[in-house]
C-alpha atoms as a printed R data frame, in Angstrom:
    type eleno elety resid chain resno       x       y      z
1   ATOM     1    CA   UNK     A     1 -20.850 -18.936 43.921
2   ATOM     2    CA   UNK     A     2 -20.872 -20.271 40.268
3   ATOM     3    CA   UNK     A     3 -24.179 -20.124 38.166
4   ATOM     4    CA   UNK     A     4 -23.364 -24.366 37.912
5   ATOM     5    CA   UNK     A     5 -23.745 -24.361 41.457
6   ATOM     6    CA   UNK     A     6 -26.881 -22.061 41.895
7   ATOM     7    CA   UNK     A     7 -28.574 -24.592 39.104
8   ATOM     8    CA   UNK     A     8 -27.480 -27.330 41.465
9   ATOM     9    CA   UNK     A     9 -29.239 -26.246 44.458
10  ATOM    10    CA   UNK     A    10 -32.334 -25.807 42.299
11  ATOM    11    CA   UNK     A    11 -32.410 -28.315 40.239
12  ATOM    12    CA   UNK     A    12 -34.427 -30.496 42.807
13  ATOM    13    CA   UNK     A    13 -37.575 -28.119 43.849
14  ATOM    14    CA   UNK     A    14 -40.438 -29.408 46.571
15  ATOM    15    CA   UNK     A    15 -43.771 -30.131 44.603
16  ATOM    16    CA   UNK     A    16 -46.083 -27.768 46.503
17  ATOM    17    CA   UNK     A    17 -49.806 -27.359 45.817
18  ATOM    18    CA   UNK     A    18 -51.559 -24.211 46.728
19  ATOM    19    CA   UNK     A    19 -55.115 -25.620 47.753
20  ATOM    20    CA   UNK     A    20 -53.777 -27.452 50.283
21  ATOM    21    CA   UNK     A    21 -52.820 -24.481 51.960
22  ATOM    22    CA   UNK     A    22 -56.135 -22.619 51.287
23  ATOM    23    CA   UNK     A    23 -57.995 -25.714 52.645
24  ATOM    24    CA   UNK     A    24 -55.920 -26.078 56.111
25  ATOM    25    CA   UNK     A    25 -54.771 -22.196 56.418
26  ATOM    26    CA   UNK     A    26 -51.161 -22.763 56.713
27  ATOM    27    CA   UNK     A    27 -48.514 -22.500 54.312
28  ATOM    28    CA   UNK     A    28 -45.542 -24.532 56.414
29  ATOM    29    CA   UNK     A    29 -48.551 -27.108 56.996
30  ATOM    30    CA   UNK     A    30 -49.255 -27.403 53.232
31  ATOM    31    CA   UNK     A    31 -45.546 -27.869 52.217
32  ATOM    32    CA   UNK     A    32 -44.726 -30.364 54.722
33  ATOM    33    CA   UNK     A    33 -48.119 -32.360 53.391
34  ATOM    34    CA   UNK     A    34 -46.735 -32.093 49.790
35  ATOM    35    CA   UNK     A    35 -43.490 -33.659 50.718
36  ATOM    36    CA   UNK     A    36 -44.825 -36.008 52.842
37  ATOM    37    CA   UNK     A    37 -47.174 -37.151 50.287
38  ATOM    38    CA   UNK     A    38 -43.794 -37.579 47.969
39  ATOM    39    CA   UNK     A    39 -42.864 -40.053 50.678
40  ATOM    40    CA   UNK     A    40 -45.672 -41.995 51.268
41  ATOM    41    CA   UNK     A    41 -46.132 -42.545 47.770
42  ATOM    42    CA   UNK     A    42 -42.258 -43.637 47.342
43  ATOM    43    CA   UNK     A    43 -42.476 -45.704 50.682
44  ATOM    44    CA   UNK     A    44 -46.071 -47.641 49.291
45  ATOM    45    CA   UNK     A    45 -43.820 -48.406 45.691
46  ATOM    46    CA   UNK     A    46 -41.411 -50.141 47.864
47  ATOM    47    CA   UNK     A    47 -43.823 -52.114 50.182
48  ATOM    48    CA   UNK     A    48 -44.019 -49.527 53.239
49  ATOM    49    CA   UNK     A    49 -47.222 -47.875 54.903
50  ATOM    50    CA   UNK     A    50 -45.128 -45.179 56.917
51  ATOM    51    CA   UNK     A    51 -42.042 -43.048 56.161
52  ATOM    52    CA   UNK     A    52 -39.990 -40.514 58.479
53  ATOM    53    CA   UNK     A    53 -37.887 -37.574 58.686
54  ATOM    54    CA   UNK     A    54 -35.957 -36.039 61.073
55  ATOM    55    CA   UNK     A    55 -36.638 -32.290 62.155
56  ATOM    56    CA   UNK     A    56 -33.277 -31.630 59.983
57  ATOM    57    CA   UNK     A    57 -34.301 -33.263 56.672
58  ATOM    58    CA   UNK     A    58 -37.980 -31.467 57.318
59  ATOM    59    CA   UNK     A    59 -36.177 -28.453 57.063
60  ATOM    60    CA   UNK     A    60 -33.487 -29.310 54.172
61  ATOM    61    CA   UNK     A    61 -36.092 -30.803 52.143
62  ATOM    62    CA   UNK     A    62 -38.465 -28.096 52.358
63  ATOM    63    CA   UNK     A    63 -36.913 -24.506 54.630
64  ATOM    64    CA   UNK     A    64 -39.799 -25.417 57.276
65  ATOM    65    CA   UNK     A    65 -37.933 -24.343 60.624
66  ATOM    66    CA   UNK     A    66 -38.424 -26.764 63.929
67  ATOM    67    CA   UNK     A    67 -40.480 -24.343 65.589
68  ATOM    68    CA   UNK     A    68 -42.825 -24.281 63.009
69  ATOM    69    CA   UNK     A    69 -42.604 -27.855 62.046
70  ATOM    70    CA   UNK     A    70 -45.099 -28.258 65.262
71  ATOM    71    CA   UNK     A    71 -47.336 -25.811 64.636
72  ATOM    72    CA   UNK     A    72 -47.572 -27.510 61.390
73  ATOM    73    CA   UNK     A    73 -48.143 -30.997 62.817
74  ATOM    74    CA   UNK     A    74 -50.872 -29.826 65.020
75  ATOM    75    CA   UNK     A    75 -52.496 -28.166 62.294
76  ATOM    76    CA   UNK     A    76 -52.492 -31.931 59.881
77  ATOM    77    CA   UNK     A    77 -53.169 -33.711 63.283
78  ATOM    78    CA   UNK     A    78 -56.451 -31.634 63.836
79  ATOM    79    CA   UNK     A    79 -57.470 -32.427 60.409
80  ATOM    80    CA   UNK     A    80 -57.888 -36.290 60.435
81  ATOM    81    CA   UNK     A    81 -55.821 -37.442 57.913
82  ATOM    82    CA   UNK     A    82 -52.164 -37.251 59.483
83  ATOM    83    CA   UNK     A    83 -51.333 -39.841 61.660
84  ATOM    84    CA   UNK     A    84 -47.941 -39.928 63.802
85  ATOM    85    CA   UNK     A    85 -46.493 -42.656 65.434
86  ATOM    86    CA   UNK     A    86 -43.412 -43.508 67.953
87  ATOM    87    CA   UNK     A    87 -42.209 -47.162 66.960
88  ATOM    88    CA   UNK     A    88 -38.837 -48.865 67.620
89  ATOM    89    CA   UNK     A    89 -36.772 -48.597 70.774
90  ATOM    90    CA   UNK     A    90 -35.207 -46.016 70.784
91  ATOM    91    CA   UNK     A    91 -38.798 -44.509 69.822
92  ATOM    92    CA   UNK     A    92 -38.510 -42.674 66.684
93  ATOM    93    CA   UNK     A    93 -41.442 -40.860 64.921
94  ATOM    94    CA   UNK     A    94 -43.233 -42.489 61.849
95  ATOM    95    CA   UNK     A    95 -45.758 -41.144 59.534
96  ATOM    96    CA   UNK     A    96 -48.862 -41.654 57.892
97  ATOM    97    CA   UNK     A    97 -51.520 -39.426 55.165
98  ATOM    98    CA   UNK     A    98 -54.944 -41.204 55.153
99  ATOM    99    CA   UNK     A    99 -55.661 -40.307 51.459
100 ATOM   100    CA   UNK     A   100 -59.403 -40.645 52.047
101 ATOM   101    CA   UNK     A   101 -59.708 -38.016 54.938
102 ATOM   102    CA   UNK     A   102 -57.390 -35.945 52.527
103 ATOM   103    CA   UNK     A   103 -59.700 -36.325 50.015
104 ATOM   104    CA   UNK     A   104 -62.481 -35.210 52.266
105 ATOM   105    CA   UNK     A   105 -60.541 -32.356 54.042
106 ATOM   106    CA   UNK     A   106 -60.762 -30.933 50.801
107 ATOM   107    CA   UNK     A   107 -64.160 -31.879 49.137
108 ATOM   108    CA   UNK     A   108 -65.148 -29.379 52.582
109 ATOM   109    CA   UNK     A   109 -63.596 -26.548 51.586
110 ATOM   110    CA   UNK     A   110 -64.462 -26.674 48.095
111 ATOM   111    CA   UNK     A   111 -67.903 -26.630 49.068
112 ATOM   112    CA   UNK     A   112 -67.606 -23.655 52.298
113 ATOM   113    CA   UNK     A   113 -64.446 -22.002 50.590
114 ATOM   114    CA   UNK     A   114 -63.453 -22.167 54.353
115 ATOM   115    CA   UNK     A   115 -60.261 -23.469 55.620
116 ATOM   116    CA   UNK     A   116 -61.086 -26.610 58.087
117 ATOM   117    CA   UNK     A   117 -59.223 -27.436 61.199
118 ATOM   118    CA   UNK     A   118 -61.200 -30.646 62.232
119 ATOM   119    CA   UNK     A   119 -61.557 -33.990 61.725
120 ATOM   120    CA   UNK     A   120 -63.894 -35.066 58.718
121 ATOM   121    CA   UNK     A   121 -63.692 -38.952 58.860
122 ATOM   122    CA   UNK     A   122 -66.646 -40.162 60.581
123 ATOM   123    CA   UNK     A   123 -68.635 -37.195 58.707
124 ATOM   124    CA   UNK     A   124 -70.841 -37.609 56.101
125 ATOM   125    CA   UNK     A   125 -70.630 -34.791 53.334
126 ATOM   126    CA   UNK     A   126 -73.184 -32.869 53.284
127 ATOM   127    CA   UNK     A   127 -74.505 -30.029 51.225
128 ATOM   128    CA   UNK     A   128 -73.936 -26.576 52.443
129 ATOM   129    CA   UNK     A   129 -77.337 -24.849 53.135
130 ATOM   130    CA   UNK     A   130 -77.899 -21.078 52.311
131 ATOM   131    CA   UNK     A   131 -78.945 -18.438 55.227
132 ATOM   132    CA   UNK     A   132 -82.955 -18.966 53.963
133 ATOM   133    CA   UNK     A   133 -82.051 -22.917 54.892
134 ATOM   134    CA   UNK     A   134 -82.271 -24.623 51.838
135 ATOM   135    CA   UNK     A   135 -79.604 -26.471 50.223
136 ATOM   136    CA   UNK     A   136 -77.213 -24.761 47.969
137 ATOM   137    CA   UNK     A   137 -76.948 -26.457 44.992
138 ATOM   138    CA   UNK     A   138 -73.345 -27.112 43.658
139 ATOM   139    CA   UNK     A   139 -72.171 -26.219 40.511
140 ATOM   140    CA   UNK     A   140 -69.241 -27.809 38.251
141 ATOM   141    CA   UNK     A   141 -68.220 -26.097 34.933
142 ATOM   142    CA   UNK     A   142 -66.198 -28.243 32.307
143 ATOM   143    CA   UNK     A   143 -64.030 -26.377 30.223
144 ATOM   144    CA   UNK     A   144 -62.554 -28.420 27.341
145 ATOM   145    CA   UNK     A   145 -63.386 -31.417 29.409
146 ATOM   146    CA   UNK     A   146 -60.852 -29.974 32.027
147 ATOM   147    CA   UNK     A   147 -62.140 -29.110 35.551
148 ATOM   148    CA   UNK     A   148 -59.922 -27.050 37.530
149 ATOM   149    CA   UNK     A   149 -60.165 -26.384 41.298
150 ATOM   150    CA   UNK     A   150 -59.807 -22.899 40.621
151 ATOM   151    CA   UNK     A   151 -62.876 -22.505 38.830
152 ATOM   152    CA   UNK     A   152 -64.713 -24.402 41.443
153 ATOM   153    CA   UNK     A   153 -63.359 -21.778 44.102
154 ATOM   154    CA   UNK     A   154 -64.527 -19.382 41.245
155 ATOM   155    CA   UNK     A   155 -68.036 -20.508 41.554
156 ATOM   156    CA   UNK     A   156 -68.767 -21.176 44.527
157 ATOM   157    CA   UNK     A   157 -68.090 -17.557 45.595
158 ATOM   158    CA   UNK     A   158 -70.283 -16.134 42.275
159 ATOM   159    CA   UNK     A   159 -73.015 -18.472 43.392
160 ATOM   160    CA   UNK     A   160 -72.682 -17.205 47.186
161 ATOM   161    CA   UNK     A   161 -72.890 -13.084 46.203
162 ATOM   162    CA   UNK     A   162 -75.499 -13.609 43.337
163 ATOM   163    CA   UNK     A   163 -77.831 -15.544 46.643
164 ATOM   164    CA   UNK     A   164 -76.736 -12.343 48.777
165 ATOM   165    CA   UNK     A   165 -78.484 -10.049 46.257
166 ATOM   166    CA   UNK     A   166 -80.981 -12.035 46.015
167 ATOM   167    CA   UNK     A   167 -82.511 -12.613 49.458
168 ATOM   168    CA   UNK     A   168 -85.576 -11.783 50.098
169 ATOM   169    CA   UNK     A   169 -85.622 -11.131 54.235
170 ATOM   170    CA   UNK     A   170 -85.371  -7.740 56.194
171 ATOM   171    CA   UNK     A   171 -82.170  -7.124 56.999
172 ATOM   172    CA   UNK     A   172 -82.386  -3.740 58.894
173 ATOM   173    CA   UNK     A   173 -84.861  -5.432 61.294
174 ATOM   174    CA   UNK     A   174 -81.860  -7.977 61.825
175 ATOM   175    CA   UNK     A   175 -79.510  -5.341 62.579
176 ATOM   176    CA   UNK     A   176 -82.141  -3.357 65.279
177 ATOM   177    CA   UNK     A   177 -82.146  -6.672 66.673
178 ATOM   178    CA   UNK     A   178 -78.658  -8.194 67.573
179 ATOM   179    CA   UNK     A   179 -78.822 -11.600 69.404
180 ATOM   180    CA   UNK     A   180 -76.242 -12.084 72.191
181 ATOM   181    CA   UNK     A   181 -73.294 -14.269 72.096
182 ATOM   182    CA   UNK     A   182 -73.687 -16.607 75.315
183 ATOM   183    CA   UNK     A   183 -69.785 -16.547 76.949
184 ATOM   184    CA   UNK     A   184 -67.777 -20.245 75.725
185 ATOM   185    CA   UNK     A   185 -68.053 -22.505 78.439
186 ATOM   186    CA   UNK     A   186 -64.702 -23.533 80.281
187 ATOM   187    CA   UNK     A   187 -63.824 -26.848 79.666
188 ATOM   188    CA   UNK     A   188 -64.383 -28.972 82.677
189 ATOM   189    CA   UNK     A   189 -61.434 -31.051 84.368
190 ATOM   190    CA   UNK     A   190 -60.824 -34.789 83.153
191 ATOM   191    CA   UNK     A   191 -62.189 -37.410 85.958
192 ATOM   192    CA   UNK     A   192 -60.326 -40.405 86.950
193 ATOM   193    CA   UNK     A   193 -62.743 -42.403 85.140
194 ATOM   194    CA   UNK     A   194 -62.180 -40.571 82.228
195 ATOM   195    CA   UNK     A   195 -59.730 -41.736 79.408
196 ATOM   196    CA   UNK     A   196 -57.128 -39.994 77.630
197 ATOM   197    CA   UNK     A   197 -56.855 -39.988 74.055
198 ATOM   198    CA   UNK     A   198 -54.643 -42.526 72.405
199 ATOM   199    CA   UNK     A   199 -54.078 -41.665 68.240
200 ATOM   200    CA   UNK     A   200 -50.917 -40.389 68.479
201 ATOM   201    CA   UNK     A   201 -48.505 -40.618 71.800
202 ATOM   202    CA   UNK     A   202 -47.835 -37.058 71.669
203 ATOM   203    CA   UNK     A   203 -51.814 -36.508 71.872
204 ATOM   204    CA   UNK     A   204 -52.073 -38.748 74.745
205 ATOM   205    CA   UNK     A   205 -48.783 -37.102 76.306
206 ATOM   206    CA   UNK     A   206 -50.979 -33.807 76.286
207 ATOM   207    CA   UNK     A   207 -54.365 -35.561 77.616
208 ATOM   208    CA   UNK     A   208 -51.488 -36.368 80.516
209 ATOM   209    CA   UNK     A   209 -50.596 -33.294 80.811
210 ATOM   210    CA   UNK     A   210 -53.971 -31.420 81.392
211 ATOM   211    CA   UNK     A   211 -55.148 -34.368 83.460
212 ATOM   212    CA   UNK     A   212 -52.303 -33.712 86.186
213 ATOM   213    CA   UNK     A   213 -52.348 -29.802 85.587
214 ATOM   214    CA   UNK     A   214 -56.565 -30.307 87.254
215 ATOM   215    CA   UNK     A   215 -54.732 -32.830 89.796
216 ATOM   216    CA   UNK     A   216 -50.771 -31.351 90.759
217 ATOM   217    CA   UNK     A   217 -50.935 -32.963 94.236
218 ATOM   218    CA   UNK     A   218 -50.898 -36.296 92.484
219 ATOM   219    CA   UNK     A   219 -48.485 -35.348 90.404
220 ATOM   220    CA   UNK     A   220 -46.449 -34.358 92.963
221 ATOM   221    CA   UNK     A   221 -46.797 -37.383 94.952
222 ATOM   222    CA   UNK     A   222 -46.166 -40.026 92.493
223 ATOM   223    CA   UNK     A   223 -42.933 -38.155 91.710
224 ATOM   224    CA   UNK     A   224 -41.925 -38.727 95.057
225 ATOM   225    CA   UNK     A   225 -42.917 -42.104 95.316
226 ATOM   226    CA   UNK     A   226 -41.203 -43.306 92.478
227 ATOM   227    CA   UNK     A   227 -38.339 -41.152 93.314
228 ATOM   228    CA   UNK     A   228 -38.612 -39.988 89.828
229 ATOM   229    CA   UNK     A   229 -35.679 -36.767 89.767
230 ATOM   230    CA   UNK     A   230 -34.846 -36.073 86.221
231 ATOM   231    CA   UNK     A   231 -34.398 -32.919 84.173
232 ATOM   232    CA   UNK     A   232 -37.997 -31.598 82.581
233 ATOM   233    CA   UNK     A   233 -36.837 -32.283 78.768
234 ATOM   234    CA   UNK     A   234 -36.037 -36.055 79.663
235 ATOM   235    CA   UNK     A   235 -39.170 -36.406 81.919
236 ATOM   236    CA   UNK     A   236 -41.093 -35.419 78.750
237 ATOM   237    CA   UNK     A   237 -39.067 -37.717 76.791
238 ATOM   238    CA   UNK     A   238 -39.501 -40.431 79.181
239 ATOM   239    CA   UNK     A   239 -43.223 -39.921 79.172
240 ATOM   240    CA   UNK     A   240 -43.694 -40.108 75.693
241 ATOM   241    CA   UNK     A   241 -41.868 -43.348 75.519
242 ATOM   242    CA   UNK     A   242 -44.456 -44.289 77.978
243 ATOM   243    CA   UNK     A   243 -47.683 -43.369 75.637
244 ATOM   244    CA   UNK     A   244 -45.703 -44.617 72.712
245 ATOM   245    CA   UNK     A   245 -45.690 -48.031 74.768
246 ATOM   246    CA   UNK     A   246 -49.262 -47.813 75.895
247 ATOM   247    CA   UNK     A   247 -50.351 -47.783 72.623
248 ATOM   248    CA   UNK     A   248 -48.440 -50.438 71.156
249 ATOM   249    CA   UNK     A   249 -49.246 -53.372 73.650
250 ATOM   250    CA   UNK     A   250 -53.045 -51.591 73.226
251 ATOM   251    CA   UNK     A   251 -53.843 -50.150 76.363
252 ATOM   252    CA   UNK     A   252 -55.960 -47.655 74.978
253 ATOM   253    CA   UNK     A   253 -58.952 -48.448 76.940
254 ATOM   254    CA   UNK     A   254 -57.520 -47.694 80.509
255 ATOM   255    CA   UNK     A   255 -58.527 -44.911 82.214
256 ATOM   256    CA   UNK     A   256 -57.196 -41.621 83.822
257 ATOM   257    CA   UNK     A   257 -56.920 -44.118 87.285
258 ATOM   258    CA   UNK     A   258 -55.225 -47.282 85.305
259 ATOM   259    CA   UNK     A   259 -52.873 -44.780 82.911
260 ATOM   260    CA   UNK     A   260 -51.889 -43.167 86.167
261 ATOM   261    CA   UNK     A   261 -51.208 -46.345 88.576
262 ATOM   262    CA   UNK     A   262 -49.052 -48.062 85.041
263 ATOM   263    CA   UNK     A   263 -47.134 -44.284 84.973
264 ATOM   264    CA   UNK     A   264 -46.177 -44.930 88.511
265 ATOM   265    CA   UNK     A   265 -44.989 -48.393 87.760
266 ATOM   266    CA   UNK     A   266 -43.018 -47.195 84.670
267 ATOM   267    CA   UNK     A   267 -41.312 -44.639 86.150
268 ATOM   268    CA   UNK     A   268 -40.128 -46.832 88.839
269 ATOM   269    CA   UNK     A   269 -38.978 -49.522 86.683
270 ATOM   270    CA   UNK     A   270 -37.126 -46.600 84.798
271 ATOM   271    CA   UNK     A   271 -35.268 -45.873 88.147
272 ATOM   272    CA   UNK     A   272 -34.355 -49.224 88.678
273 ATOM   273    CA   UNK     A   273 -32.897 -49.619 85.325
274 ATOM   274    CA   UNK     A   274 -30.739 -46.571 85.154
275 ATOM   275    CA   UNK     A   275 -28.806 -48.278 88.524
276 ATOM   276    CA   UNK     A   276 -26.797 -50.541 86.536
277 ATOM   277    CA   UNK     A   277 -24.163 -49.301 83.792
278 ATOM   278    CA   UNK     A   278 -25.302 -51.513 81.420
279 ATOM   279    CA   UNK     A   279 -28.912 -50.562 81.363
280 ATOM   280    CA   UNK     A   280 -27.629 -46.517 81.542
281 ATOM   281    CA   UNK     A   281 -27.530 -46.530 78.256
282 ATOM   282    CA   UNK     A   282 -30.303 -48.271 76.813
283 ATOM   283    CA   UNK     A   283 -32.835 -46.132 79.174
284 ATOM   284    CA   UNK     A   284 -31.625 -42.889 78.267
285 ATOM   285    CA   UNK     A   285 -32.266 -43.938 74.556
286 ATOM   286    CA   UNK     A   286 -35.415 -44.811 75.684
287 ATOM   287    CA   UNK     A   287 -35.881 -41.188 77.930
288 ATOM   288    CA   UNK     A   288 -34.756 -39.270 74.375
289 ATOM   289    CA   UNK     A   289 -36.927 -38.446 71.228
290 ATOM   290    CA   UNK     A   290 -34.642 -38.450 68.119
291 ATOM   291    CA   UNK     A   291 -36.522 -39.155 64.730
292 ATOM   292    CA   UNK     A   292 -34.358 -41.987 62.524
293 ATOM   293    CA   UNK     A   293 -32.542 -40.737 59.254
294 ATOM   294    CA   UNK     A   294 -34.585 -41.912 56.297
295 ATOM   295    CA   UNK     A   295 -33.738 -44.897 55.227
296 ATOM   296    CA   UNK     A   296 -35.823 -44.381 51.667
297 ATOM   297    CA   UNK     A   297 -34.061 -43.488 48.917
């Protein structure tokens, strides 16, 4: 290979930013946010609130493999400020950074120096407290009228050991005295009445999931009812077009009981379609996930 060619192929680097991937503790998860933050930007200059990728450009654009393209996407989706969404028939994935949560995902960590793996938007920020229970006070150096985040990190951890030398409580009588950890409760199953959640179809295809994994017998009999026989990749894809639908025509407030009589109905309706060549077609595009090629340039 010619040195023209290597200069080429890196002549277009990813923009990736380090304290993204201190604040979510992920790497892949922090360069797929950079470029998808290259995106959004590009698709809001031209008018556009979402853009998309395939799993192939993911990984051209920025080496992330498939595999841990989802571990990646559960890590933004736990944080808030990712949003996913299937739209179009056939149902192709869309995406969306809400730049506020962002902005609070990371205001957290600066102030815990602790990576966060929850949503933040309905928090309020609050200051962290020291182990006496008082507030910690924050502190914000300007050098040459340029604050970095570094320093910030810097400080935060000076101001944490200089309060550990400084505490004035027994410790040894804290160590003769170790409080037990209570076991984690398990979690309980979903009831009927109960509904699954509806941000993102592949988050409701999971509430799904769980719900009939505390109920198989149900499972099993609506399969049979709707004589519902297909291979377990295009089942999955069939039920995700199925959330993706739900939320679309907003049936987001139907229960376990409603989701699971309208599942019943869709998979039937699905049977009925695939008897006819014409409709063959069209319902297997439906039944398969396959993200569109960006259309931004």
């Amino acid at each position: 290979m010619s040195i023209s060619a290597v200069k080429h192929l890196l002549s277009s680097p990813v923009a990736y930013h380090p304290i993204l991937a201190r604040a979510l503790g992920s790497v892949p998860a922090a360069v797929m946010l950079s470029q998808g933050i290259y995106w959004q930007n590009k698709s809001e200059q031209e008018g556009g609130t979402t853009f998309f990728l395939t799993a192939e450009e993911w990984f051209n654009q920025t080496g992330v493999t498939e595999d841990a393209q989802k571990t990646a996407r559960k890590v933004l989706g736990k944080a808030g400020f990712w949003h996913e969404k299937l739209m179009g028939m056939p149902a192709r994935m869309h995406y969306r950074i809400d730049v506020d949560a962002l902005v609070a995902v990371i205001d957290q960590y600066l102030k815990t120096a602790t990576p966060v793996a929850v949503d933040y938007r309905n928090k309020k920020r609050e200051k962290p407290r020291t182990s006496s229970g008082k507030f910690r006070q924050q502190v914000a150096v300007n050098y040459g009228n340029k604050e970095t985040i570094e320093n910030k990190e810097r400080l935060i951890r000076e101001s944490a050991r200089a309060e550990n030398e400084t505490e004035s409580f027994n410790l040894e009588e804290e160590k003769n005295t170790p409080t037990p950890i209570p076991p984690a409760p398990s979690p309980a199953a979903p009831s009927w009445r109960d509904r699954p959640r509806t941000d993102t179809p592949a988050q409701m295809s999971d509430d799904l999931r769980r719900f009939y994994t505390a109920y198989p017998e149900d499972w099993k009999k609506m399969l049979a009812e709707s004589g519902a026989k297909y291979p377990a990749a295009e089942l999955r894809g069939i039920i995700t077009a199925f959330c993706a639908y739900q939320i679309e025509n907003n049936r987001t407030a139907n229960n376990y009981q409603q989701t699971h009589a309208a599942l019943q109905r869709w998979l039937i309706s699905e049977k009925n379609m695939r008897k006819t060549p014409a409709n063959s077609q069209r319902a297997a595009a439906a039944a398969t996930y396959e993200p569109p090629r960006r259309i931004l340039n």
